[in-house]
MMTF fields as JSON, N, C-alpha, C and O atoms, coordinates in Angstrom:
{
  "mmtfVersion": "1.0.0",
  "mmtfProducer": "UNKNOWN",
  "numBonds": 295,
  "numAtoms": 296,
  "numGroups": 74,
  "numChains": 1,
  "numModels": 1,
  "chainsPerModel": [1],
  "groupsPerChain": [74],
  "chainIdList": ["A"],
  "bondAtomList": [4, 2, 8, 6, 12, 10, 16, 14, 20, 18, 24, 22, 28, 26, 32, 30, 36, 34, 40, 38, 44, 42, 48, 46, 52, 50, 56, 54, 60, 58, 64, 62, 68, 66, 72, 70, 76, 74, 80, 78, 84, 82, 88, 86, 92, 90, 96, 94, 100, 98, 104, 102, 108, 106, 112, 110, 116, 114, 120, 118, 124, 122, 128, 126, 132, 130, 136, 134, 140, 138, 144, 142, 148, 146, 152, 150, 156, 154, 160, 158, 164, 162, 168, 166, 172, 170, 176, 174, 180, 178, 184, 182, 188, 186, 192, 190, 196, 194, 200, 198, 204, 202, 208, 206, 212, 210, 216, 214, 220, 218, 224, 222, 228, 226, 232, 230, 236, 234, 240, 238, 244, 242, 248, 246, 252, 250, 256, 254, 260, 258, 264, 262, 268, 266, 272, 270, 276, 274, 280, 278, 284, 282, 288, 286, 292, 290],
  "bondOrderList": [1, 1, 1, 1, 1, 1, 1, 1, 1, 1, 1, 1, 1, 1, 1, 1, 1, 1, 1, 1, 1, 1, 1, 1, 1, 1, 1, 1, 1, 1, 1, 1, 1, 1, 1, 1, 1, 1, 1, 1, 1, 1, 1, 1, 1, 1, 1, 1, 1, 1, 1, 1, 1, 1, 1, 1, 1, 1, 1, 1, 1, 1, 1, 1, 1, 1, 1, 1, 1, 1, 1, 1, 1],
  "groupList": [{"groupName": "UNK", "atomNameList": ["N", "CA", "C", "O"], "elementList": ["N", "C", "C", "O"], "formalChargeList": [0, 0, 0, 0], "bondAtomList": [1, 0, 2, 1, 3, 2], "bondOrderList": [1, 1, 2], "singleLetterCode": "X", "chemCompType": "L-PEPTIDE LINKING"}],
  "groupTypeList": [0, 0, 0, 0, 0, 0, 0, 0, 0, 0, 0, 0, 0, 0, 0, 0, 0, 0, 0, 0, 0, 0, 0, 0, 0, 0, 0, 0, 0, 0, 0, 0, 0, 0, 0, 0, 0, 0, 0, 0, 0, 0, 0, 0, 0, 0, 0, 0, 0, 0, 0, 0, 0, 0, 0, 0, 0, 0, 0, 0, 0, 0, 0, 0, 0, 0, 0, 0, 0, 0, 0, 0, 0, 0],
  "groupIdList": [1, 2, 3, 4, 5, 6, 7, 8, 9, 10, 11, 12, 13, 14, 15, 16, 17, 18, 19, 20, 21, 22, 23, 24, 25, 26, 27, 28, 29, 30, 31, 32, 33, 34, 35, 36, 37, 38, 39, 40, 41, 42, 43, 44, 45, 46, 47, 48, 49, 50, 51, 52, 53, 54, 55, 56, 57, 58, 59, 60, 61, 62, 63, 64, 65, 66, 67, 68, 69, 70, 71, 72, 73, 74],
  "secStructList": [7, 3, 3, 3, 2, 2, 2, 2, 2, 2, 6, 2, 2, 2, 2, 2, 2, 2, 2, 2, 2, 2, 7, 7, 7, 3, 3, 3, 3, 1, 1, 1, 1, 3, 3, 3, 3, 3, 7, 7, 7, 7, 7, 7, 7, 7, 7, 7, 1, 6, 6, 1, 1, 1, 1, 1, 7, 7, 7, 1, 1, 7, 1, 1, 7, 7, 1, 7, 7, 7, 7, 7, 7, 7],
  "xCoordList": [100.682, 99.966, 98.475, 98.201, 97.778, 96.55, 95.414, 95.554, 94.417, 93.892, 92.253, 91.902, 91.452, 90.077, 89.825, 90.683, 88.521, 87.908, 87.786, 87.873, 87.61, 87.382, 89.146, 89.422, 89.946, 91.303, 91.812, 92.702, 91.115, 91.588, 91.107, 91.84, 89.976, 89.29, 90.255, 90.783, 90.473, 90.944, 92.265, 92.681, 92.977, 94.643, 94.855, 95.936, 93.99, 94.248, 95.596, 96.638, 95.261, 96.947, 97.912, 98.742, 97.981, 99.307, 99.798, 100.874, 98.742, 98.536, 99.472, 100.666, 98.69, 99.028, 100.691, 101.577, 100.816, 102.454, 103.759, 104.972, 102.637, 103.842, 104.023, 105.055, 102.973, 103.087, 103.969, 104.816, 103.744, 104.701, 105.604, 105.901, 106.543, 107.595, 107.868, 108.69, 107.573, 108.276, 108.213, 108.8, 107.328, 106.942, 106.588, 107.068, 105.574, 104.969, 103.762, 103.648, 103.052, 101.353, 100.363, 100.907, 99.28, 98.009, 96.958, 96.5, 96.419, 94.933, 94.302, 94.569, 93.122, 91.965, 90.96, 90.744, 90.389, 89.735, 87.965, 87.809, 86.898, 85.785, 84.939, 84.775, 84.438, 83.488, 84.523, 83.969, 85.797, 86.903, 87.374, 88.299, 86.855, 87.522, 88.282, 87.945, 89.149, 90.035, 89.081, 88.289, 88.965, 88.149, 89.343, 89.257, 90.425, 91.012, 92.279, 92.563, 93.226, 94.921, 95.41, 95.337, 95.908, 96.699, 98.221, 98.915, 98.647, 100.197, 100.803, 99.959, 101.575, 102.327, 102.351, 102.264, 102.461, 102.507, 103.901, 104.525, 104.162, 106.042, 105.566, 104.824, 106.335, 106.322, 106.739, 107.81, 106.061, 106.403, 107.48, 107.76, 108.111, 108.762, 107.664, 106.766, 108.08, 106.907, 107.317, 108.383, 106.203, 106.363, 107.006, 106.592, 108.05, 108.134, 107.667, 107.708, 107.188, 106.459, 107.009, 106.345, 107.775, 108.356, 109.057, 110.125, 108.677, 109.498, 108.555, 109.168, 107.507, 107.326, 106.196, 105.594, 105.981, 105.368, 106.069, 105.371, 107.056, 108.369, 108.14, 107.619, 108.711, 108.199, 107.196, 107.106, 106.191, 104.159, 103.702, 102.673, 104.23, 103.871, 104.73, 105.959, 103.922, 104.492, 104.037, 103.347, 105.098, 104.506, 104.803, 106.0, 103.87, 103.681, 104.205, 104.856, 103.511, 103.373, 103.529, 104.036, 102.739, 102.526, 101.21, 100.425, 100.857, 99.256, 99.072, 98.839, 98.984, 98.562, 98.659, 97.963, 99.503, 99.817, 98.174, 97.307, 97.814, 96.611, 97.219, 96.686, 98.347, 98.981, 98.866, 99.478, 97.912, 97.892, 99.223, 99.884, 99.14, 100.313, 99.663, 98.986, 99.49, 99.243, 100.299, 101.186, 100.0, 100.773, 100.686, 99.691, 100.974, 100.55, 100.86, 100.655, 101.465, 102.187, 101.074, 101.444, 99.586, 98.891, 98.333, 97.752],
  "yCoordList": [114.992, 116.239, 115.94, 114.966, 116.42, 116.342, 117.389, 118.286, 117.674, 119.098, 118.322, 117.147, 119.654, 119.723, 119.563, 119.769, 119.145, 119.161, 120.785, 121.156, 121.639, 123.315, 123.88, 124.711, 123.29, 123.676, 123.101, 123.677, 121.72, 120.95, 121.893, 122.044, 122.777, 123.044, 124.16, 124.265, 125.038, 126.44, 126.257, 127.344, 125.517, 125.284, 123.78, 123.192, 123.419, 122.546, 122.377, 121.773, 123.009, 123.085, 123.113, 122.204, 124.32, 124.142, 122.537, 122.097, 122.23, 120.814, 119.987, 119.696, 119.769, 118.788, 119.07, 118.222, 120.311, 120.329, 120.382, 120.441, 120.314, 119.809, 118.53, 118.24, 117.666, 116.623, 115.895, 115.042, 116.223, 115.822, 116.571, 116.754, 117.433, 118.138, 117.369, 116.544, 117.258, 116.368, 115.331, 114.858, 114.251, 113.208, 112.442, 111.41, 113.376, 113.352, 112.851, 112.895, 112.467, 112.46, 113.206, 113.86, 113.515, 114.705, 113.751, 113.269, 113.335, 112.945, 114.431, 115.378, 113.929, 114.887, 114.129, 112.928, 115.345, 114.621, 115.277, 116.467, 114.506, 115.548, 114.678, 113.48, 116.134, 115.527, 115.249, 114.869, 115.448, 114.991, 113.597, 113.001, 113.202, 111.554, 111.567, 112.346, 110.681, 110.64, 110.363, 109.446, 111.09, 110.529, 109.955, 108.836, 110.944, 110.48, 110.78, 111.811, 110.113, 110.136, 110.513, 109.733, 111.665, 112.337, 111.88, 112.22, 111.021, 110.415, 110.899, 111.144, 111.012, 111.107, 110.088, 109.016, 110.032, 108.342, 108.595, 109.551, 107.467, 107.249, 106.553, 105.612, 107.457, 107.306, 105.673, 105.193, 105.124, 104.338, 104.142, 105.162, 103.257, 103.879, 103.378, 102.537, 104.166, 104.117, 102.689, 102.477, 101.969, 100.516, 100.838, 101.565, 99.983, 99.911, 100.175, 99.027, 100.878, 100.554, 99.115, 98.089, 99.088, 98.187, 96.979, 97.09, 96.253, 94.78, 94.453, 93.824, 94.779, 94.412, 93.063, 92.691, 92.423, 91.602, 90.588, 89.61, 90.368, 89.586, 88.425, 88.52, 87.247, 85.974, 85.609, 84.973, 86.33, 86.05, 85.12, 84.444, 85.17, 84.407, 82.951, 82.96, 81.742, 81.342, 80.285, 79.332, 80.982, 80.16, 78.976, 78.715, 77.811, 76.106, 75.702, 74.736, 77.098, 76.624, 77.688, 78.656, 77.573, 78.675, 78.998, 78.099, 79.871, 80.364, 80.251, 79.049, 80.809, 80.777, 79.743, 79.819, 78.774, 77.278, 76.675, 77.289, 76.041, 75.14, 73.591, 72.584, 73.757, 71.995, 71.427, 70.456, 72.314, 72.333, 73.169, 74.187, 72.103, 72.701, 73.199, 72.312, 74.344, 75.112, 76.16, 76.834, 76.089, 76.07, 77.648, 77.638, 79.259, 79.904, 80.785, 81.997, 80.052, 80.635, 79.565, 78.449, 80.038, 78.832, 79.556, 78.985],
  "zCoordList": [120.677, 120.785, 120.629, 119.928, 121.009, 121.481, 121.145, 121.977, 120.362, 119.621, 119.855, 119.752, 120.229, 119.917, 118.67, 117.812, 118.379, 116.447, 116.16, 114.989, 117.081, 117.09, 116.676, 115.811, 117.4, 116.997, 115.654, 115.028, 115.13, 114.157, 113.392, 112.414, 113.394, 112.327, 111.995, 110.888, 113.066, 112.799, 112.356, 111.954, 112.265, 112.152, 111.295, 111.302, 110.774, 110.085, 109.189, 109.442, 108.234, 107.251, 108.074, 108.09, 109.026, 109.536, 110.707, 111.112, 110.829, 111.538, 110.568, 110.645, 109.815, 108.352, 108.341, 108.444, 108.207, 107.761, 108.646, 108.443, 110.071, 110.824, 111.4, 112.006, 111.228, 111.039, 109.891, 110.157, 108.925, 108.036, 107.833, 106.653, 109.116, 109.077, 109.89, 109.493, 110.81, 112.399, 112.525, 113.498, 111.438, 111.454, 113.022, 113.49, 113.597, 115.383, 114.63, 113.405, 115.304, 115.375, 115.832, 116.722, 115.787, 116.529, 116.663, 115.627, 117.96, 118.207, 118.644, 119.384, 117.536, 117.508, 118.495, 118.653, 119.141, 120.022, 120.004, 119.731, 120.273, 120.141, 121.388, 121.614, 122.159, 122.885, 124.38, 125.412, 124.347, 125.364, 124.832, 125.383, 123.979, 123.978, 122.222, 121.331, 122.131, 121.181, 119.987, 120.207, 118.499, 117.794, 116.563, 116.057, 116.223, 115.185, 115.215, 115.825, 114.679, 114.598, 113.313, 112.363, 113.216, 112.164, 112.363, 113.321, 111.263, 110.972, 109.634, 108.772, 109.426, 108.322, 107.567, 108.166, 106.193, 105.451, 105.11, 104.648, 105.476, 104.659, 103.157, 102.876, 102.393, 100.886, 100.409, 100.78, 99.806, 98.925, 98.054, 97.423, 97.834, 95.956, 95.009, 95.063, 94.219, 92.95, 91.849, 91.269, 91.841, 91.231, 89.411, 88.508, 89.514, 87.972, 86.826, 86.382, 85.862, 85.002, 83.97, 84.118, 83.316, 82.81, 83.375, 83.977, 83.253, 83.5, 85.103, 85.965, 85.322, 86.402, 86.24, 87.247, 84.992, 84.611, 84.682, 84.95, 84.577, 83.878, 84.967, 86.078, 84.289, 85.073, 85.856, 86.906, 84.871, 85.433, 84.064, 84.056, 83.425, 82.259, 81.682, 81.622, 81.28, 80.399, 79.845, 80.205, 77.874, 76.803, 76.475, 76.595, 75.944, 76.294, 74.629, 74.23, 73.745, 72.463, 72.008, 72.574, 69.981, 69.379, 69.397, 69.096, 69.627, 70.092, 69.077, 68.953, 67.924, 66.5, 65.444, 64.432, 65.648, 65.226, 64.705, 65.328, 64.108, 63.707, 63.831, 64.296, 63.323, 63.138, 61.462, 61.018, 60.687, 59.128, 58.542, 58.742, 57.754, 56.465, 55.538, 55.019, 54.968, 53.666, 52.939, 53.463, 51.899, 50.547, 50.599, 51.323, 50.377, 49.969, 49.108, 49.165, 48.125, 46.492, 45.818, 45.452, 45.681, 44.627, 43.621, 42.698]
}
């Protein structure tokens, strides 16, 4: 489908929502020539919060270690 920037303007929303009803496309066009392509985005799934770190890391030692022995009942 094919729309002036004068029609984009006046019908916008309902543009928008039938695009992402019909999942079609709309070139907007200004001047007679194509300026821009209205698509639908296909959803993502939403990234993990938890565990999505997991096997990015790893520990060699004890970070906190010195290698001294101290006493601490003195």
């Amino acid at each position: 489908m094919q729309v002036t920037v004068t029609q984009f303007k006046a019908k916008c929303l309902s543009l928008i929502e039938k695009v992402q009803r019909e999942k079609c496309s709309i070139v907007v066009s200004r001047h007679g020539q194509p300026a821009v392509e209205l698509v639908a985005v296909e959803k993502a799934p939403a990234p993990l919060f938890f565990g999505r770190a997991s096997g990015t890391m790893t520990l060699h030692d004890d970070a906190l270690a010195t290698g001294e022995t101290w006493q601490a009942d003195a």
